[in-house]
N, C-alpha and C positions, 0 to 999 in steps of 0.2 A: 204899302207906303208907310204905316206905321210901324211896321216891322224894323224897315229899313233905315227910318229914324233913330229907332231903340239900338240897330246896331252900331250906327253912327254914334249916338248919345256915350255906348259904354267905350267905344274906340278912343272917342276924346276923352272919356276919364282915365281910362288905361294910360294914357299918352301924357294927360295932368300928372298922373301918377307918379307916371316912369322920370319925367323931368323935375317934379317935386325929391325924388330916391334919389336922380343922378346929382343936382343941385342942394340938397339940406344933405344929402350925404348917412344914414342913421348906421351906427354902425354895435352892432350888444360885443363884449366881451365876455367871454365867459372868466370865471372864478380859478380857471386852471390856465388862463393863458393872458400874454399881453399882446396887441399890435405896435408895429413898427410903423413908419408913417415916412412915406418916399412923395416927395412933393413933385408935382410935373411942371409947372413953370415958378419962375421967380426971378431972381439975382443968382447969377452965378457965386461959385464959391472961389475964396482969392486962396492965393500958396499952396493951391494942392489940398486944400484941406477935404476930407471926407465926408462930412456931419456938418450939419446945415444948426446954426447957433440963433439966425437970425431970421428964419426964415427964408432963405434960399431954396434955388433949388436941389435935389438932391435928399438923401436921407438925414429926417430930421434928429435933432436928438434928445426929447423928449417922447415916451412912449405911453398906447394908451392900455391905462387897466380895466379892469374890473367894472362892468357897466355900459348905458348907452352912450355912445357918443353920434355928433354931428360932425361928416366932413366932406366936403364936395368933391364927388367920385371922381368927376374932369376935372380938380386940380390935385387931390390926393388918391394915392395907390394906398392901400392898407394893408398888411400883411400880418397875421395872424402867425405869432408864436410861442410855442408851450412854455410851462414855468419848468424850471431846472432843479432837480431837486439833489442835492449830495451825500449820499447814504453815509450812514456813520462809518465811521473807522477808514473814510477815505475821504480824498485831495478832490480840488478840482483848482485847476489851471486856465487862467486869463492871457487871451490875446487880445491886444489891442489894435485895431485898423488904422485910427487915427489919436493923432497929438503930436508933442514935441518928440522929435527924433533922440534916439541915444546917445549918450556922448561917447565918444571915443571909448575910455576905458572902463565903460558899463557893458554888460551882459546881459544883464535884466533892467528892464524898466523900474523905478522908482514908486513908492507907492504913494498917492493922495489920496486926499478927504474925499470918497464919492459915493458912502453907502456902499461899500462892496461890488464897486462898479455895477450899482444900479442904475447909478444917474449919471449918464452918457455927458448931460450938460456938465455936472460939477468936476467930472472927472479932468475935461476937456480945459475948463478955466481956471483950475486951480494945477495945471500944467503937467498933466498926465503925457506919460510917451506912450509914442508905439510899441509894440513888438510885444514879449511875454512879462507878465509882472512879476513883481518879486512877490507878492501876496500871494498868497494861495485861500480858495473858495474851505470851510470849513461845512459840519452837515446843516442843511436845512435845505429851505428851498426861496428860489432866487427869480427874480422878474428879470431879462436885461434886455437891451438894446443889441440883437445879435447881429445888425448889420454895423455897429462897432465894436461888439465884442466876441471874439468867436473863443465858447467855453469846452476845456477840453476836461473828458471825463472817462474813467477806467472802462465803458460801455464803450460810447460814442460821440462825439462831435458836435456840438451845437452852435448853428449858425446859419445866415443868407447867403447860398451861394453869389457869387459877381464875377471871378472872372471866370474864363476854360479851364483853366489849370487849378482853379480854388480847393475843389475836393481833394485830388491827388498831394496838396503841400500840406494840407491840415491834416488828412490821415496820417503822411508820415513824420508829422511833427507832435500828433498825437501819439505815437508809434513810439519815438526816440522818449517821450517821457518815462512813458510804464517799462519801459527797459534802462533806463538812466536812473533807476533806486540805488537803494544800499546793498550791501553785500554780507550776505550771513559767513557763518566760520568755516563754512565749505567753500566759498568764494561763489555761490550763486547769486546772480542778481533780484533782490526784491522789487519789487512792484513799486513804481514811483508816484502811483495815485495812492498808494498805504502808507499812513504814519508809521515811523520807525516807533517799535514797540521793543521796549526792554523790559524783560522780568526776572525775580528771582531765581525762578527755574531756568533758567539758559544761562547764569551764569556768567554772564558776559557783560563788555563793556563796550561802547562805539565810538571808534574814531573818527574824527570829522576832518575833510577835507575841502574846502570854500575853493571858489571860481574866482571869487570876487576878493576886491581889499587891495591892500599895499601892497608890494613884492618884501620877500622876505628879506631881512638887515642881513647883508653881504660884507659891508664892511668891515675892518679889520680892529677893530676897537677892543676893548676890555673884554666884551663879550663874546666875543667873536662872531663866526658864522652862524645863522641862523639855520637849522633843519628843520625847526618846530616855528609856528609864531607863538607867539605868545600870548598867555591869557587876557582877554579884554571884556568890558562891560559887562561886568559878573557882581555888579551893585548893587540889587534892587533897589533902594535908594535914589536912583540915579533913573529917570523916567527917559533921558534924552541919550543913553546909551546902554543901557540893559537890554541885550537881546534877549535873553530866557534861554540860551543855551539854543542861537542859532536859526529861532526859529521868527526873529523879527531882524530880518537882513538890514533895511535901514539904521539901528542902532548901531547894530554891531562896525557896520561902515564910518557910523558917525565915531565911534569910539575908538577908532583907528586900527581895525582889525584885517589882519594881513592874509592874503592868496596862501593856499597848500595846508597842508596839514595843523592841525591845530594840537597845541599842548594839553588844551582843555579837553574834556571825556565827557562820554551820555554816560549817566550811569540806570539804575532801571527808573522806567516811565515811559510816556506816550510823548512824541515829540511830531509836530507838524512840519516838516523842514523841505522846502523846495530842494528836489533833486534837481533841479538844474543850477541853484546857488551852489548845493554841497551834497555833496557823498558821505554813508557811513559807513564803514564796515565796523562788521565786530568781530572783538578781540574778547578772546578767554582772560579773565581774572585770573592774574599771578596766586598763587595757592604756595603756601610754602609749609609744607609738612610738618610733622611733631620730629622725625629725626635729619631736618634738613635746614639750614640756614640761605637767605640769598641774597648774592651778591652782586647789587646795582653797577651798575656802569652808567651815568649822568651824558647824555647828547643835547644836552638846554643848560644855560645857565652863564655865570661868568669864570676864565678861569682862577679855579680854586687853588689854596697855598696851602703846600703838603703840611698833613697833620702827625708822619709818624715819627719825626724827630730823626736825631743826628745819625743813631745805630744804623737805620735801615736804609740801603743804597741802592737799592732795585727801584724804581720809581715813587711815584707819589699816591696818596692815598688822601679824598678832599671832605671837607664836611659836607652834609647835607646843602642842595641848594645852588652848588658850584658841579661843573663839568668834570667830568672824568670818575674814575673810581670813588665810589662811596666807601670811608672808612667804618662806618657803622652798620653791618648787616642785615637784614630783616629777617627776624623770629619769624616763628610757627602763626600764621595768619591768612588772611585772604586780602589782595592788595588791589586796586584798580589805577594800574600803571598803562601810562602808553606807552605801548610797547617802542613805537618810533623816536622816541622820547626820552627811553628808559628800556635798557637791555638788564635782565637779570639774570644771572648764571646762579643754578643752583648749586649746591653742596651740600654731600652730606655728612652730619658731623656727627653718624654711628660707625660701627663697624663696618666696612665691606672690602669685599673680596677680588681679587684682582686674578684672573685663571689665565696662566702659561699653559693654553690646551685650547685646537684647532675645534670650532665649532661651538667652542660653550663660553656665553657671555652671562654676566650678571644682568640686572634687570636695568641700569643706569646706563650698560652699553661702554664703560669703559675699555672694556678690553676685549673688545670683537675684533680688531686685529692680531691681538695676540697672538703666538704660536710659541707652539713646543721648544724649548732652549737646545740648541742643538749643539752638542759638546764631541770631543775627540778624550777617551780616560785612555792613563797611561798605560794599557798594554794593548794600545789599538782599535778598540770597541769606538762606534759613534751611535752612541745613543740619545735620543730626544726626550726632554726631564720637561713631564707634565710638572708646573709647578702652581700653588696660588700662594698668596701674599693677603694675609690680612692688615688694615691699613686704617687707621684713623688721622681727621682732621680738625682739631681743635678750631671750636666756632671763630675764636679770636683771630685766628690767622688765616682766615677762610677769604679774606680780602685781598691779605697780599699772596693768596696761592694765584686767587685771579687776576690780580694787578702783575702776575710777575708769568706766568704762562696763558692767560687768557680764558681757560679755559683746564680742570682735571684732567679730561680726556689729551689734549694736549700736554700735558705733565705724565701721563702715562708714558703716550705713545715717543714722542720726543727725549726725554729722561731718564723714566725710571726704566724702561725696558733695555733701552743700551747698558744701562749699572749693570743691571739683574746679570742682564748674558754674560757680558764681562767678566764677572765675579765667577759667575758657574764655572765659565769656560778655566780660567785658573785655579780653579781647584779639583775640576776633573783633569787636568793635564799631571797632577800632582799622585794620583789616585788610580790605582785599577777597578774594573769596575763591577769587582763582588766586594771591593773594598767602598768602592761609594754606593752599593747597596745596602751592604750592613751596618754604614756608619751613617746611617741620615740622620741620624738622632744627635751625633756631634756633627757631620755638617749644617743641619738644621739651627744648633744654639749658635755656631761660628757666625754662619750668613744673619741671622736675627742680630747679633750681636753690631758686627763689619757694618751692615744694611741702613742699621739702626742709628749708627752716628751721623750718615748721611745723608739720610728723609731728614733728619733734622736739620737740616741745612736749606730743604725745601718747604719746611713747615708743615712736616709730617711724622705721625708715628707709626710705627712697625709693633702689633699686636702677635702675629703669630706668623711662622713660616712652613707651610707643607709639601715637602716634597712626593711626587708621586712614582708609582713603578715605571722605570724610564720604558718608555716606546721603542718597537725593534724593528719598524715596519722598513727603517732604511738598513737593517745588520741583521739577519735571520738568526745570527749565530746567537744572537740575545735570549731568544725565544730560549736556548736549550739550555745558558748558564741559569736564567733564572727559573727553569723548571727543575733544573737540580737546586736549586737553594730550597725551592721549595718541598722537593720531594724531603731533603733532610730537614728542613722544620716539621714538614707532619709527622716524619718518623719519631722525632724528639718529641711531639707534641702527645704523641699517640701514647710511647711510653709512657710519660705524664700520666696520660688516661689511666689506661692501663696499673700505673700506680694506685691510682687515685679509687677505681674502682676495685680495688686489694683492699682498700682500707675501708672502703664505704661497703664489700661484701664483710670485713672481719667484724666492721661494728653493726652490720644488720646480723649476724651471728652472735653478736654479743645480744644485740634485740631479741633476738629469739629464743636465745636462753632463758633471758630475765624473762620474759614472760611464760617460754613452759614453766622454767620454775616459780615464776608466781602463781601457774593453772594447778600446778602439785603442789602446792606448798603446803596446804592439810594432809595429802598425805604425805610429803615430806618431814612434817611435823611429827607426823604418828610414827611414822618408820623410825624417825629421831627418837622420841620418845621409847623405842619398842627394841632401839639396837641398847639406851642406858638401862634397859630393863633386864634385855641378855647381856651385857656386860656385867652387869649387877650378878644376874647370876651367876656368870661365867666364874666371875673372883670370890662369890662363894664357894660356888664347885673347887677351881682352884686352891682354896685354904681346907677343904673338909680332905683335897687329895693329898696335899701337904701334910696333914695330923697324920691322914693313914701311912705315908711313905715315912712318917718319924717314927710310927709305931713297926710298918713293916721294918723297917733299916732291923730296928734296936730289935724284932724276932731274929731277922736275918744275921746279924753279929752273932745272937748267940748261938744261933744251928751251926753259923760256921765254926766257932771257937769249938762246939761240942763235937763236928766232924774234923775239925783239925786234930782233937784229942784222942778220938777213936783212929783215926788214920793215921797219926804218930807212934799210935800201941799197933795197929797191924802193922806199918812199914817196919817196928823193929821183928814183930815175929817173922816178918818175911822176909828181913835181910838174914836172922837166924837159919832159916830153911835155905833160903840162894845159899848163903856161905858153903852151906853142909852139900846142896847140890849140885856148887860148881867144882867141889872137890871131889864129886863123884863122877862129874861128867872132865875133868880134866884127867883123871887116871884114866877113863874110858876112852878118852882122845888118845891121849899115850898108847896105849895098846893097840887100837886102829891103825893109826900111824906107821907105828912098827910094821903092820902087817902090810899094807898096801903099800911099802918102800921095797918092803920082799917081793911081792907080787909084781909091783912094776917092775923091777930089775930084772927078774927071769921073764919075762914080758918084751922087754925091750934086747935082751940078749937073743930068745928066740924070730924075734924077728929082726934084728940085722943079719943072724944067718938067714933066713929066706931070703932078703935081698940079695946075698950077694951070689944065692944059688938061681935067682931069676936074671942077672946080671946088673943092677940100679933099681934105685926107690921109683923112676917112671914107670920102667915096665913093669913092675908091678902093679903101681897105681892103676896103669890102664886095662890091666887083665883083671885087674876087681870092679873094674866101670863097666867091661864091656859083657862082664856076668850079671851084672849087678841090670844095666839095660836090657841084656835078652830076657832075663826071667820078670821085668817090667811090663815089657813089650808084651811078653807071651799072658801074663796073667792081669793086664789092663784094658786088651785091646788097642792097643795107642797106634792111631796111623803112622805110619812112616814116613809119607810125604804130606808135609802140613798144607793148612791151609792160609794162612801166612807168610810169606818169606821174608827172613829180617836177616838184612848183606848191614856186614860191618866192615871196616877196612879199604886195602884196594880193589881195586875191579877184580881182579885174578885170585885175589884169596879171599871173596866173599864166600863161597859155598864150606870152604874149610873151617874159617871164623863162626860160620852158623852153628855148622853140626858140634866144634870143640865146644859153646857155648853150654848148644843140649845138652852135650854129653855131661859138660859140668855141672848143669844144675841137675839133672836125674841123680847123679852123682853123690850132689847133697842132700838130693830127697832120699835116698835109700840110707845114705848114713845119717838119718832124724833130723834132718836139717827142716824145719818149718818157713816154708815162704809166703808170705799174704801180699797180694798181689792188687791194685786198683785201678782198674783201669778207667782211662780216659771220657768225655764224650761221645756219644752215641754220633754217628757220621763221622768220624777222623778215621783216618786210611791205617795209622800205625798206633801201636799200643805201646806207653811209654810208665815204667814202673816207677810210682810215687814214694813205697816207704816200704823198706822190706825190714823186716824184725826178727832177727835170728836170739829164741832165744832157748838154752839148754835144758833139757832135763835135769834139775838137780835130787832128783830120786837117784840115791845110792851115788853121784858124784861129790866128792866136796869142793 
């Protein structure tokens, strides 16, 4: 029984309990989170409205923080949600459930006084809209009312679900933010919960492009059409329209700031800018080089009244400020131009080169169309003339090159290239074409010259002209004239050499000299010294042989005069003697004489009688040969048939010519006749007599 009291007893306090908890309601908050407070009976809510102001029913819109509170569970639901924190370097984005609708030509909600849409109430009565606000959450961390605020964050989504469909439209509208950023210089979309961040190192500058504002000035006025809006609310001074560059959209609206692209630039810094107000991309900083000027082109402004005066007829060129061509260039700098804004052609006002040759462009790209100047010379040849063209353009006129072609590349391609061929083609038509190989030198000053008066006409100068070995790829027959010009250049060249090392071996010859003869030169010295030394004594010797040749002379006179004296005295005693001798030998001749005139006469009488008792002077002759031969024959041994045969004459009186010859010469051998005989070469077939000398006895003949 007491038992069942005691159960009893704790049953009813459990039950006090449970109706004291459901009725006082206790409710702790923790330090990390706030509750929401959904009221279950009341006064209905009038217009739709979402948020309970007055206590109604429905979601109220004060929330509770940090601490205990009391609230009666059977009239309020409590619902417990965490605080929001927003990491640095990123956004966070507010939806609103309830408030005043948008107006027509809004996009985003307006912002009011509400503690950062902490306070659901202020927000609500100081006439906050629905939808997405133009504010953006900066870092900290945030209390809100998420059943009227649903916060979007680069993680995830915060909020009280309510309807079926609630999760699916808040993720993809958390989805379109972080993909609805800026756009870097590759055209990639940045992160639309990340502040647009510009720094020195990237070099760049951000173009803003707004959702919201005016429509851009269309009309036809002074200024004309609008591409850009225009600067606004860039005062600081000015609290009720200074955006800060965008990033307080109410201002900027207030300050009359227009839809599309904007004229004004991020330049570097950290900027907070709702990407659903506006987009940025970035644009590279104009850079204008040490040898390059550039030449604005104005899309903003009013139009401008030409500055270059009466001479120049090609269009207009405007000051700073006005639309259209800028007469005043921009130097060597770094600029932060909008580019939508402001077009800048650059130009460069050094030398560069302009190449007639397939495949090879300069670094500027001028004349990547270019090709080979393709000509017909006067004796048929079509050859294609690699050429380039050096080219300058004074800074000063670098405006009206652009104002007047648009563009270098365009004044290339357009212009100068039709001159150029033109020109070539008329003077290879003029020209054969080993004659317009070896004359590039004067077609070269011609065309420089010709060329040169009509760049100036384009506001341009012609530095130099290079013509190159024409191309043969369309005429084979090219290949072979210029391999003979060539072979005869290195011929001439080679001589040259050739020359040249004649002279350079004659004077390392001379080197070689002067230095043996400098390595001798002591003994050259001594030898010097040692030949004046023999000389020296030589013209001693010389005078001691002199004294003796005056003294031999003056012996030698007198030996002679002394033998001319004795030989004067013998010549006369010996002409005495001849005298006396020859008158003993001419009587002794006398008497001789006499005698052998007698002896011949009876001599010659005796023997014309024996002729004519033999009957002629032949047959005698020949009976004394043919005695005179036998007793030869018999006491010589002499063969009779030689061993030789020598035929003289005709065929038929060879053998008689031989032997009359023998017989003649035995003939004169028996009557003292002496023959000396030489014969020829050892190997010759015949023996042919060289010198025969007959000469007399003159013992006892006179």
């Amino acid at each position: 029984m007491i038992f069942a009291d005691t159960i009893f007893t704790i049953m009813i306090i459990v039950l006090v309990l449970l109706a004291a908890y459901i009725l006082v309601g206790p409710v702790l908050i923790s330090s990390d989170d706030v509750a929401v407070i959904e009221k279950r009976f009341g006064r209905h809510l009038k217009n739709g409205d979402f948020i309970a102001l007055h206590g109604e029913a429905g979601f109220q819109a004060d929330i509770l923080r940090t601490g205990l509170h009391f609230k009666c569970r059977i009239i309020y639901k409590i619902r417990k949600c965490p605080m929001i924190t927003i990491k640095q370097d990123e956004m966070g984005y507010v939806f609103a459930r309830s408030g005043r609708p948008l107006d027509p030509d809004q996009a985003l909600a307006k912002t009011v006084e509400c503690s950062n849409y902490q306070d659901a109430r202020a927000f609500i009565e100081n006439g906050g809209q629905k939808g997405i606000q133009r504010s953006v959450l900066r870092e900290g961390t945030y209390g809100f009312n998420l059943a009227q605020f649903v916060i979007l964050t680069s993680e995830k989504a915060y909020y009280i679900p309510i309807g079926r469909d609630d999760r699916k439209e808040i993720e993809e509208m958390r989805q379109r933010i972080a993909t609805s950023g800026s756009v870097n210089e590759e055209g990639q979309n940045l992160n639309g919960f990340k502040p647009i961040i510009i720094n020195d190192a990237c070099d760049v500058i951000g173009t803003v492009t707004t959702n919201e504002g005016l429509a851009l000035n269309q009309t036809d006025d002074i200024k004309g059409k609008e591409v850009v809006a225009p600067i606004v609310g860039n005062d600081p001074s000015d609290p009720t329209t200074y955006h800060n560059n965008f990033q307080k959209i109410d201002e900027f609206l207030h300050a009359g700031g227009r839809k599309g692209r904007q004229l004004q630039i991020l330049t570097q810094g950290k900027y907070y800018i709702n990407s659903l107000f506006a987009t940025v991309k970035l644009e590279s900083n104009v850079v204008i080089g040490a040898s390059e000027v550039g030449v604005v082109t104005s899309y903003f402004g009013a139009n401008g009244e030409d500055v270059t005066g009466e001479e120049y007829k090609h269009g207009d060129l405007v000051a700073e400020g006005s639309k259209g061509v800028l007469a005043n260039p921009l130097r060597t700098g770094k600029y932060p131009l909008n580019p939508y804004a402001y077009k800048v052609e650059k130009v460069p006002v050094d030398n560069f080169v302009l190449r007639w040759k397939s495949g090879q462009a300069n670094e500027l790209r001028y004349d990547e169309n270019l090709r080979e100047l393709s000509v017909v010379t006067n004796d048929g040849y079509k050859p294609n003339i690699p050429l380039s063209i050096v080219v300058h353009i004074d800074y000063r006129n670098a405006p009206r090159v652009i104002q007047r072609f648009g563009s270098v590349k365009k004044l290339v391609e357009q212009t100068i290239d039709p001159m150029i061929s033109a020109h070539f083609k008329k003077i290879a038509e003029k020209k054969t074409l080993i004659e317009f190989i070896q004359q590039k030198s004067e077609i070269t000053e011609e065309v420089k010259s010709a060329m040169g008066t009509e760049f100036e006409k384009f506001n341009l100068e012609i530095e130099d002209v290079l013509i190159d070995t024409p191309d043969s790829s369309d005429d084979p027959r090219i290949d072979k004239m210029i391999n003979q010009l060539s072979d005869r250049q290195l011929a001439q060249e080679q001589s040259k050499t050739y020359s040249e090392q004649m002279k350079a071996e004659a004077k390392l010859q001379e080197l070689n000299d002067a230095q043996a003869k400098a390595e001798k030169q002591t003994a050259l010295t001594a030898s010097q010294v040692q030949i004046d030394i023999d000389a020296n004594q030589a013209e001693a010797a010389r005078r001691v042989a002199e004294k003796n040749k005056e003294r031999l002379k003056i012996d030698t006179d007198a030996n002679r005069y002394k033998t001319e004296i004795d030989a004067e005295a013998r010549a006369n005693a010996v002409k005495v003697e001849a005298d006396a001798e020859a008158n003993r030998v001419i009587k002794l001749a006398d008497a001789e004489a006499h005698k052998t005139t007698a002896v011949g006469a009876a001599q010659a009488e005796a023997a014309e009688k024996n002729v004519r008792a033999y009957g002629g002077a032949e047959i005698l002759v020949q009976k004394d040969v043919a005695l005179a031969m036998a007793d030869a024959l018999k006491s010589g041994k002499i063969k009779i048939v030689p061993d030789n045969l020598i035929q003289n004459g005709a065929k038929d009186q060879g053998m008689a010519n031989a032997l009359e010859q023998f017989l003649q010469l035995v003939s004169l051998e028996k009557l003292g006749v002496e023959l000396n005989k030489k014969t020829a070469e050892t190997g010759k077939d015949s023996m042919e007599p060289e010198e025969t000398e007959i000469s007399k006895n003159a013992d006892g003949e006179a």
